[in-house]
C-alpha positions, 0 to 999 in steps of 0.5 A: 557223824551220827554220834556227834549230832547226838551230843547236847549242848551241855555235854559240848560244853563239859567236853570242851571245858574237861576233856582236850582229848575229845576235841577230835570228835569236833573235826568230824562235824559240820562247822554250822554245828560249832556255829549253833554252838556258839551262839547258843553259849553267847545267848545264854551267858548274855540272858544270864547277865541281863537277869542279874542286870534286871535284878540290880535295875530294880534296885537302883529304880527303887532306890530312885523313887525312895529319893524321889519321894523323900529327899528330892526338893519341890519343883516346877516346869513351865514353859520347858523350864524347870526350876528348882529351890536351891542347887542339889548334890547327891551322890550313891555309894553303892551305885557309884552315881552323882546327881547335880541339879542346878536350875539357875539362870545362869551356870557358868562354865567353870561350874558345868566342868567341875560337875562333869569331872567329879561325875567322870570319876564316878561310873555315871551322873546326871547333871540337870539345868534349867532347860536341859538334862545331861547324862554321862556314862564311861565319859560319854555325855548325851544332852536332852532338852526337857521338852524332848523327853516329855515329848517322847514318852508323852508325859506331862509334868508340872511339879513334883507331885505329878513325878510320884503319881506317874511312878506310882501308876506304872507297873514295875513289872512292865517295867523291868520286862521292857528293861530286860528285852532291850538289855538282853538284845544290846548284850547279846549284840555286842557279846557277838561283835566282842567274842567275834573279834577275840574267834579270828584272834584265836583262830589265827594263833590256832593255824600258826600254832599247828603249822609249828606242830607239823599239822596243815589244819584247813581254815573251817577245822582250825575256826570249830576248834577256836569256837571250844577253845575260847568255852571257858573264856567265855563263861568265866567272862559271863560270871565276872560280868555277873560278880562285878555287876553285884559287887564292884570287884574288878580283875585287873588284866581279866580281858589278858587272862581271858585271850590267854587262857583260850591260846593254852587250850587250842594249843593244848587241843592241837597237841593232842590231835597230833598224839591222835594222829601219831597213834593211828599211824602206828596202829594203821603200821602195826596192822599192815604189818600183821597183814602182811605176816599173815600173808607171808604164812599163808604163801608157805601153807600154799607152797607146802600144801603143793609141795605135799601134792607133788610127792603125793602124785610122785608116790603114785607114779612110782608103783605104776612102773614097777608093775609094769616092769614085772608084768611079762610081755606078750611079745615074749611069749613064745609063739604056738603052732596053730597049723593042722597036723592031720589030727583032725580028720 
């Protein structure tokens, strides 16, 4: 037990990833140990994708001003209404992001449909109206009126020149900390809520696996080997996030091969933990019976050492009875008259 607190992070990690074998080791610790693990895992893939997250925000932020300040059209706001010159399409290849700004009097369905299925075949848009914005992402739409944004963030906005001087006057710096603390938070969040879901999936497949295996796993044992199992999912899913975050390139069934992968480790860690098992019950076999050798040799040197003490004991007696045999009797000495003879006077 005390050998296993002493395993770091990055030691766990590479015995999970590289070494089935070790997964033994794991059943041994408490499961708040895997848990801390866990979150740790999610916490550092999450910080490593909202880096990459920051970086490609700057990007699109600086991108944004440049357009701001050379492309977009002069503009004014007066009474919560803006107005523009003329109608305005944009659309950014890299980003894959469409901008429609349409401040007529009157937009007619038809038209706000149409901006909204050509921005649905983008990844997200921005379609502005005379007294409201819309901003739609992954085919959700969210509505602002201009006079709840300003409002919000306590601006005052007139025309185009008072856009360039706000931008201008706030630190970039500030900007992307605030950006990367609640991208981090929102991540890190729904990485647990995600990968949660996907533990009890694993886990489940885990005990039904090892009771075909032969091997009755408690519930706590059978989630800590869930937790290791699903390692390198989780990395490989922390990179693809970080490659199509900076590319675009997408795996098709990533999220399949994701689940997969996990199964064949858990699969593979029960397998091994029943060699384990199946080995120490021969050695614990072997080790009785050289016990009970040993104590069958010792029961024969006992039994010859007694039967060496009794011919010992038998070998003295022996020469006792024959001395006694050759020792002459008193009885059978004969008898001499002690009666006075008349000498003595």
């Amino acid at each position: 037990m005390e050998e296993n607190r002493k395993i770091n992070f990055f030691t766990r990690i590479k015995i999970a990833i590289f070494k089935l074998e070790d997964y033994g080791i794991f059943l041994g610790e408490r499961f708040s140990v895997a848990i801390k693990y866990f979150f740790l895992l999610i916490f550092i893939m999450s910080v490593a994708s909202s880096l990459i997250d920051t970086y490609d925000f700057s990007k699109m932020t600086n991108r944004a001003y440049q357009y701001i300040t050379n492309e977009l059209p002069e503009f004014s706001y007066e009474n919560e209404k803006m107005s523009f010159d003329n109608i305005v399409e944009a659309y950014d290849e890299e980003y894959d992001f469409r901008l429609y700004i349409d401040t007529s009097e009157t937009v007619n369905e038809e038209t706000l449909t149409n901006y909204k299925n050509k921005i649905y075949d983008a990844k997200f848009g921005l379609i502005a109206l005379k007294d409201k914005v819309i901003y739609i992402t992954n085919g959700a739409e969210i509505e602002y009126s201009y006079a709840q944004l300003l409002e919000t963030y306590s601006l005052e906005i007139h025309n185009k020149s008072d856009v360039l001087q706000i931008l201008t006057s706030v630190s970039a710096g500030s900007i992307l900390g605030i950006f990367f603390i609640m991208n981090l938070v929102a991540v890190y969040i729904s990485n647990i809520i995600a990968i949660f879901g996907d533990l009890m999936i694993v886990a489940l497949f885990g005990y039904v696996a090892a009771r075909f295996c032969g091997i009755r796993f408690k519930l706590i044992p059978i989630f800590s080997l869930a937790i290791y199992a699903l390692s390198l999912s989780i990395v490989l899913a922390g990179i693809y996030s970080i490659v199509y975050t900076l590319t675009g390139f997408v795996i098709n069934y990533f999220s399949v091969m994701y689940l997969l992968i996990a199964y064949v480790y858990i699969i593979a860690a029960i397998m091994m933990i029943k060699y384990d098992l199946i080995k120490q019950h021969l050695e614990i076999e072997k080790i009785m019976q050289v016990q009970k050798q040993v104590h069958e040799t010792l029961e024969e040197q006992e039994k010859e050492k007694e039967e060496k003490e009794d011919e010992k004991e038998n070998k003295e007696e022996k020469p006792n009875e024959q001395e006694k045999k050759e020792k002459p009797s008193l009885d059978n000495e004969p008898e001499i008259n002690r009666e006075p003879d008349g000498s003595e006077i």
